[in-house]
C-alpha positions as CSV (number, residue, x, y, z in Angstrom):
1,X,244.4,35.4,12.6
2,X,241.5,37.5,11.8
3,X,241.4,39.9,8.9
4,X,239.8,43.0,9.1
5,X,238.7,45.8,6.0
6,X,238.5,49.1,7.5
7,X,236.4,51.3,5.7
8,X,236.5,55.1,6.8
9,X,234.8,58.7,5.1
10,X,238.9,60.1,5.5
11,X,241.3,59.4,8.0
12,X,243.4,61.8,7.1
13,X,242.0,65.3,8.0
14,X,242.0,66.8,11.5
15,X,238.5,65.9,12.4
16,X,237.1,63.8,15.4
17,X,235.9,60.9,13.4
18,X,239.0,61.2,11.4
19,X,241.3,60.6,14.6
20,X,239.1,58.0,16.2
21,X,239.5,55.8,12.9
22,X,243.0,56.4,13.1
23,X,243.4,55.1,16.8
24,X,240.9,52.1,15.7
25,X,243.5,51.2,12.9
26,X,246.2,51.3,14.8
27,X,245.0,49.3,17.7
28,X,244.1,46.5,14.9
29,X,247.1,46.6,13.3
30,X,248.7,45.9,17.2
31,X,246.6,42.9,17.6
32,X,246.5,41.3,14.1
33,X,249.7,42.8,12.1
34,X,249.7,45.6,9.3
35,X,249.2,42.5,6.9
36,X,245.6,41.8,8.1
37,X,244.5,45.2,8.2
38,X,243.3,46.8,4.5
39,X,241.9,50.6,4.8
40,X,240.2,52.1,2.5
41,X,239.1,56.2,3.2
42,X,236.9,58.3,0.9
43,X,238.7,61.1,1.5
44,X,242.4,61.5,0.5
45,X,245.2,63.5,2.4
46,X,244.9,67.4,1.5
47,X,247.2,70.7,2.7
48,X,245.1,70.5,5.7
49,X,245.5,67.0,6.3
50,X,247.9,65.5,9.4
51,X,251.3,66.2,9.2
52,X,252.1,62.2,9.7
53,X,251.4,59.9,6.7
54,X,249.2,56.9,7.1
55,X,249.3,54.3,5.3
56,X,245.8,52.8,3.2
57,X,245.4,50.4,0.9
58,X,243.1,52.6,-1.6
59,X,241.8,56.5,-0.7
60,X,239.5,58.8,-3.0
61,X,240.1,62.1,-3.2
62,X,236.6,64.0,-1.9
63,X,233.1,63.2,-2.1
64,X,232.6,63.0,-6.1
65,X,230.2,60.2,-7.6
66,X,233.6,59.1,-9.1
67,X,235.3,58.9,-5.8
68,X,232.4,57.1,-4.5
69,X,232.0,54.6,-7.2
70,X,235.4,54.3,-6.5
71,X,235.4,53.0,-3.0
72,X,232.3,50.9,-3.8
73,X,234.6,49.0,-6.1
74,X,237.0,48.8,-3.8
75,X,235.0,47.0,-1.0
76,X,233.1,44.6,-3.1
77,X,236.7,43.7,-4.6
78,X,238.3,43.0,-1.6
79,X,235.2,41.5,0.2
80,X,235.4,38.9,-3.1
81,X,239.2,38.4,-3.3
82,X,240.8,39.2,0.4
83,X,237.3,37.7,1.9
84,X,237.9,39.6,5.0
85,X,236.6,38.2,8.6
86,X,235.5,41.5,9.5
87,X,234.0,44.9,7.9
88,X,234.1,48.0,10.2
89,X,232.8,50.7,9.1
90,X,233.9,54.2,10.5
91,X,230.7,56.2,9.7
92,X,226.5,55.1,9.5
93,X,226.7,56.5,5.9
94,X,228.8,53.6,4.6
95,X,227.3,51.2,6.8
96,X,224.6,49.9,3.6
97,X,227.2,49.3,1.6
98,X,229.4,47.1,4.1
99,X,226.1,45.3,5.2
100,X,225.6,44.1,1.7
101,X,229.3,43.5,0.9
102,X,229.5,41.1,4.3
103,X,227.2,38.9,2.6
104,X,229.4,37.9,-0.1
105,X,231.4,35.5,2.5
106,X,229.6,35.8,5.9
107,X,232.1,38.6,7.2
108,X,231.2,40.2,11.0
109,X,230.1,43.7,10.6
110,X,231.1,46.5,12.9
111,X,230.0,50.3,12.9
112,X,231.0,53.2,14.5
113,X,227.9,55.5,16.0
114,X,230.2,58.3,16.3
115,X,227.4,60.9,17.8
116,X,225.6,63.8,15.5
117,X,225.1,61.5,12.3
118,X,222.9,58.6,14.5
119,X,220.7,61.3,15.6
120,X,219.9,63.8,11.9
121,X,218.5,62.8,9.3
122,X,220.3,59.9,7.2
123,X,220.0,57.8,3.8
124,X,217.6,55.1,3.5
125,X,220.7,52.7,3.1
126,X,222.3,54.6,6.0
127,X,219.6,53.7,8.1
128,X,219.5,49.9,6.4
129,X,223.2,49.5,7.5
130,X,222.0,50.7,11.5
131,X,219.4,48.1,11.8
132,X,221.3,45.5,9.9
133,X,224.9,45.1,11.0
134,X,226.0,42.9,13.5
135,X,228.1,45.6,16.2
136,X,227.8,48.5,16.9
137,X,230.9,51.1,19.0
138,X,229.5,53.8,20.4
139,X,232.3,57.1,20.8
140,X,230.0,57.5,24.2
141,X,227.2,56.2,26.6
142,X,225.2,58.9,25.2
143,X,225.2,58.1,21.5
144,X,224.7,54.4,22.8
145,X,221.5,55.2,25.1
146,X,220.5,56.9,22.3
147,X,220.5,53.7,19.9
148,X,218.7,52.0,22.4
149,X,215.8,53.8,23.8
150,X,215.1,54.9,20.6
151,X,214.5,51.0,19.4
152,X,217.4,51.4,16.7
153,X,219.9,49.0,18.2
154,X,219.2,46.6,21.1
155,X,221.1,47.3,24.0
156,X,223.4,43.7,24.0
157,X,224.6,44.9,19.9
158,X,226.3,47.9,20.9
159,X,229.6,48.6,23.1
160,X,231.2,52.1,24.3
161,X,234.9,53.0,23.5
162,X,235.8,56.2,24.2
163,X,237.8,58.2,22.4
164,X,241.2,58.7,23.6
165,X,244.4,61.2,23.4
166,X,248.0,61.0,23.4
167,X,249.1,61.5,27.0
168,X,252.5,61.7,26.1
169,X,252.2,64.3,23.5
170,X,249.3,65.8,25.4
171,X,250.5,66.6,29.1
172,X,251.0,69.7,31.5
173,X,253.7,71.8,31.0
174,X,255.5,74.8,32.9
175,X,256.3,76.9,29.8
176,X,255.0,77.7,26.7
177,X,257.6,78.4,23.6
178,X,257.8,81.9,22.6
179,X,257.5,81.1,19.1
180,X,253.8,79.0,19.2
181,X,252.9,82.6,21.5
182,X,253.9,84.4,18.5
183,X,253.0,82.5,15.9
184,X,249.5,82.0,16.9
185,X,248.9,85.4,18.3
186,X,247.8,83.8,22.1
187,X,248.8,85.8,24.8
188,X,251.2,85.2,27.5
189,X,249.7,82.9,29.9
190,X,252.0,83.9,32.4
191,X,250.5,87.3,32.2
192,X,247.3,86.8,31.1
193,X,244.3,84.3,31.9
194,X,243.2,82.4,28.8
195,X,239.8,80.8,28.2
196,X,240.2,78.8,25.3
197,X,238.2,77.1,22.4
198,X,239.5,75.1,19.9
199,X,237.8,73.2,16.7
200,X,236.3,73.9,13.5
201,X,235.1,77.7,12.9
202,X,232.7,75.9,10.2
203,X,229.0,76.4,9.4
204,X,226.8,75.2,10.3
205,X,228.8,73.3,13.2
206,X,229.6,76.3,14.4
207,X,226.1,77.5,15.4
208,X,226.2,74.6,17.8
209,X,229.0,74.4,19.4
210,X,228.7,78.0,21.2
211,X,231.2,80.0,20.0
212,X,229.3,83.5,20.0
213,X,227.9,82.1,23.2
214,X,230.9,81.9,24.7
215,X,231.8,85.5,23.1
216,X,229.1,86.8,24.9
217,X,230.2,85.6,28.4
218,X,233.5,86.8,27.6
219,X,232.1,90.0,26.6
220,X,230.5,90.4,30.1
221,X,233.4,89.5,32.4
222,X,236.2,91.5,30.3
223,X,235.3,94.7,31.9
224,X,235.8,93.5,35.3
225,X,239.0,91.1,34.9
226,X,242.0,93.0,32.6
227,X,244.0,90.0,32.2
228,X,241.1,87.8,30.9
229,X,241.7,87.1,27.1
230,X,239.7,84.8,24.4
231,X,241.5,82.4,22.3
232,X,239.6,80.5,19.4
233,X,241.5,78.4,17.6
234,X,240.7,76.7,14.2
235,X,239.9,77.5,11.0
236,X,236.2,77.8,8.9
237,X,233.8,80.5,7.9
238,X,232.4,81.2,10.8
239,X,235.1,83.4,12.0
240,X,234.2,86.0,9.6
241,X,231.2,86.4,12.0
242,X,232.8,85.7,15.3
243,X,235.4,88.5,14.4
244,X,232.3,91.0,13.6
245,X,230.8,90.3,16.7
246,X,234.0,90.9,18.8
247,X,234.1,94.1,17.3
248,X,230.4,95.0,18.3
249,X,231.4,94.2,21.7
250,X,234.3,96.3,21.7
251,X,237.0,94.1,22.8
252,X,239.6,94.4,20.2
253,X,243.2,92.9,21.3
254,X,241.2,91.0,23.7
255,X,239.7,88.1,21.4
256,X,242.4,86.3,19.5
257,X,242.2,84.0,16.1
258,X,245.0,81.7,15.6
259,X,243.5,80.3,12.7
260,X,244.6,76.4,11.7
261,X,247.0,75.0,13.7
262,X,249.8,72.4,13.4
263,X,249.7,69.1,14.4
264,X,253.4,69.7,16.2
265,X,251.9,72.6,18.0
266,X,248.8,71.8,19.2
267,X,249.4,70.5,22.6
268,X,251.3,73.7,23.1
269,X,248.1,75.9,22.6
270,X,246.4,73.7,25.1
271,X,249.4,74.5,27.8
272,X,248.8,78.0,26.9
273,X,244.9,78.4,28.1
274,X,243.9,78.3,31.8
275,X,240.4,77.3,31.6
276,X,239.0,75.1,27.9
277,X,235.1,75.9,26.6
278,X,233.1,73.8,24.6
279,X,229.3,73.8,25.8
280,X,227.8,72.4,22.9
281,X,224.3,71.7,22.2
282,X,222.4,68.6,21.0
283,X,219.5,67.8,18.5
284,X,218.2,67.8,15.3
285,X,221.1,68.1,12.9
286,X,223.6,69.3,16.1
287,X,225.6,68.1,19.0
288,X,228.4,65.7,19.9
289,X,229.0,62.0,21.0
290,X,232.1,62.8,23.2
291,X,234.7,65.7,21.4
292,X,238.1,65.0,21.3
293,X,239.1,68.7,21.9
294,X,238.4,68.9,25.5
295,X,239.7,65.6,25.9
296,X,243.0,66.5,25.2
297,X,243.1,70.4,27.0
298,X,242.0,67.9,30.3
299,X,245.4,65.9,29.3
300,X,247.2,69.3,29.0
301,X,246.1,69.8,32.7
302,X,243.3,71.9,32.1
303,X,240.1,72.5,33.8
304,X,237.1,72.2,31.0
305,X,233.8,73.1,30.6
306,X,231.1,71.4,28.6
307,X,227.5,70.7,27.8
308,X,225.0,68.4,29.6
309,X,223.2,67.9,26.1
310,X,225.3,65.0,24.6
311,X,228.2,62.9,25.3
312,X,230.3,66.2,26.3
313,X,229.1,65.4,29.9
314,X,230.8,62.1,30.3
315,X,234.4,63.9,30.2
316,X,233.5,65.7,33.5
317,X,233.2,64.7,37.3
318,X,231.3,67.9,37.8
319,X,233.5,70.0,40.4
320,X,236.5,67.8,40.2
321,X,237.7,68.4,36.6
322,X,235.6,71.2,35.2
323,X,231.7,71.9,34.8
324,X,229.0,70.4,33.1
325,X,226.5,73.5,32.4
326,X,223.3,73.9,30.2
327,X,224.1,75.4,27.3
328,X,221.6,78.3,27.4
329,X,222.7,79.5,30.8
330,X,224.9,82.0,30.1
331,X,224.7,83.4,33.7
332,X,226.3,80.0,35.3
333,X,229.1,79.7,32.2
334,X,229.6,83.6,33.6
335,X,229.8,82.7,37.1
336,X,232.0,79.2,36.9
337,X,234.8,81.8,35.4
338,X,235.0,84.0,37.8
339,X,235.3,81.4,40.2
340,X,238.8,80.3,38.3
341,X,239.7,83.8,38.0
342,X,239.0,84.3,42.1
343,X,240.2,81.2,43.5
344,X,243.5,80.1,42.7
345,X,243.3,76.9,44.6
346,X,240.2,75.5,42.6
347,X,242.1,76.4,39.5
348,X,245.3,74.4,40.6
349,X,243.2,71.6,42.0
350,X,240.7,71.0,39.2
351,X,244.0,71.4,36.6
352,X,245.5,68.7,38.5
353,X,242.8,66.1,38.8
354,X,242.2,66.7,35.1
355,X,245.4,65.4,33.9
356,X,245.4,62.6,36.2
357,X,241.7,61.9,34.9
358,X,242.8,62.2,31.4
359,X,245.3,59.4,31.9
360,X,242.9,57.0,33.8
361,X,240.0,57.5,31.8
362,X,241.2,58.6,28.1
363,X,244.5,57.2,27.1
364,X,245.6,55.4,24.0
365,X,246.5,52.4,26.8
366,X,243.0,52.2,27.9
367,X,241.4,52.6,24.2
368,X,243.2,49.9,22.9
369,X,242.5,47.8,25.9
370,X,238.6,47.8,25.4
371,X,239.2,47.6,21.3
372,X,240.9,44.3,22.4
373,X,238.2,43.4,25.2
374,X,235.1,44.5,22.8
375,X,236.9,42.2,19.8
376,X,237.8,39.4,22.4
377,X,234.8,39.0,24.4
378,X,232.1,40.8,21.5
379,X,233.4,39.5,18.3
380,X,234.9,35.9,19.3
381,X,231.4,34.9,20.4
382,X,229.4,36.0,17.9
């Protein structure tokens, strides 16, 4: 029975990496039994943390020397004492310090390249870590290519798992409550058509991730289509900016803010869109393995569009379940609206074929299948 210490920057906030540790513990705990599972997150649970507890065998409580010490302690004393089979590490920035810890007793090391962080800058002992452990699981074949043809990781070291959703929490629906309309200020789908965006509002993230982008297409399609509306959802400083430039443009009640939303209503707020945006871009100190937020509007039965810079891409049969566009063509991200807004059938056909995609591709089923295939046929052998 193997024993595994799970080592994550927080698994308790909303965020992507967040989540995919989550979905990672659980599948271990499946296989091996709470028992042999021992987590340990930096970060501790907040008033903007997920509504569900989690259980951990140690958390910190934010990014403080003393916090940090604290989880160094933490490792080194279980590596001794537990002497774990396994150390997987849930971000590059503890990977040094698992490296070194996994030499106390031999354990397998295991790090998640979960996109923007493999590609910026990082720490000397970050980059130690990289070179030195023995897996690596990619979020996406992007992140993964990128490892290799840039002579970080040989290609036989590192495996893809893709992120996945909840298909039974996230799934189409006919109606949308009243109250999550209300509550979040969206407007009536039934009325309206509702080009979503949904994730952090945060600098600098923000600048990448093509929210005043996507403004500005909006801003050139209102005039000619009355019912079209903007939703972004999320919280973070950047809408401060977003709401200045909305009223630059002039379109008032036609850009809504929802601000953070619950856990128990977020696959509601991805029913109520008709079309999800994200077309992020990728480089230096920006970009994306493979988000989770369009993953889960595609599970909601909805049509998304995304960027052929990073891993966004690999969510999309281009044409079957959305578009893949280049990020600075605003003209095309123009066009590929009005197209859902003019032809109902490719609206009901691409919604369709996304949830069914969603359930082939991205379900907790399938993730937990590879986790078992990558530790089965990876691991065992190594």
């Amino acid at each position: 029975m193997k024993k595994i210490l799970f080592v994550s920057p927080g698994i308790f906030d909303k965020g992507g990496i967040s989540r995919y540790n989550r979905y990672q513990v659980q599948a271990l705990r499946e296989m091996f039994g709470d028992g042999n599972i021992r987590v340990l997150s930096l970060l501790g649970p907040d008033a903007h943390s997920f509504e569900q507890p989690f259980e951990v065998t140690w958390h910190g409580n934010g990014i403080s020397l003393k916090d940090k010490w604290g989880m160094i302690r933490e490792v080194f004393r279980l590596t001794a004492r537990w002497k774990p089979d396994m150390i997987w590490l849930g971000h590059v920035n503890l990977s040094g310090m698992g490296w070194v810890a996994s030499r106390i007793t031999g354990a397998v090391t295991i790090l998640n390249a979960y996109g923007l962080e493999i590609w910026s800058k990082m720490s000397g002992d970050a980059a130690l870590g990289l070179r030195k452990v023995d897996h690596i699981v990619a979020d996406c074949h992007n992140t993964a290519d990128y490892l290799v043809r840039h002579k970080k990781r040989k290609q036989e070291s590192v495996a893809v798992i893709w992120d996945c959703i909840d298909t039974d929490r996230f799934k189409p629906a006919e109606t949308i409550p009243d109250p999550v309309l209300t509550k979040y200020r969206i407007p009536d789908p039934a009325t309206h058509f509702n080009i979503l965006s949904l994730g952090r509002l945060s600098k600098p993230d923000a600048f990448y991730k093509g929210y005043d982008r996507l403004l500005k297409v909006f801003a050139g399609l209102a005039s000619l289509y009355p019912q079209l509306r903007l939703v972004f959802a999320g919280r973070g400083n950047y809408r401060e900016d977003l709401e200045r430039m909305t009223a630059e443009y002039g379109l008032g009640e036609r850009v809504s803010f929802t601000g953070s939303v619950g856990e128990d209503d977020l696959a509601a707020v991805y029913q109520s869109c008709h079309v999800f945006s994200l077309i992020t871009e990728s480089g230096e100190g920006k970009g994306e393995g493979i988000p989770l937020t369009p993953l889960e509007a595609m599970a909601c039965g909805k049509p998304i569009l995304v960027g052929n810079d990073d891993g966004s891409r690999e969510a999309v049969i281009d044409g079957l379940n959305g578009f893949v566009l280049d990020p600075r063509d605003l003209e095309s991200h123009g066009l590929v609206i009005r197209r859902y807004l003019d032809e109902e059938q490719l609206l009901a056909e691409q919604s369709r074929q996304a949830a069914k995609l969603a359930r082939e591709h991205f379900s907790y089923v399938r993730f937990s299948e590879k986790m078992n295939n990558f530790i089965s046929n990876k691991i065992a052998r190594s």
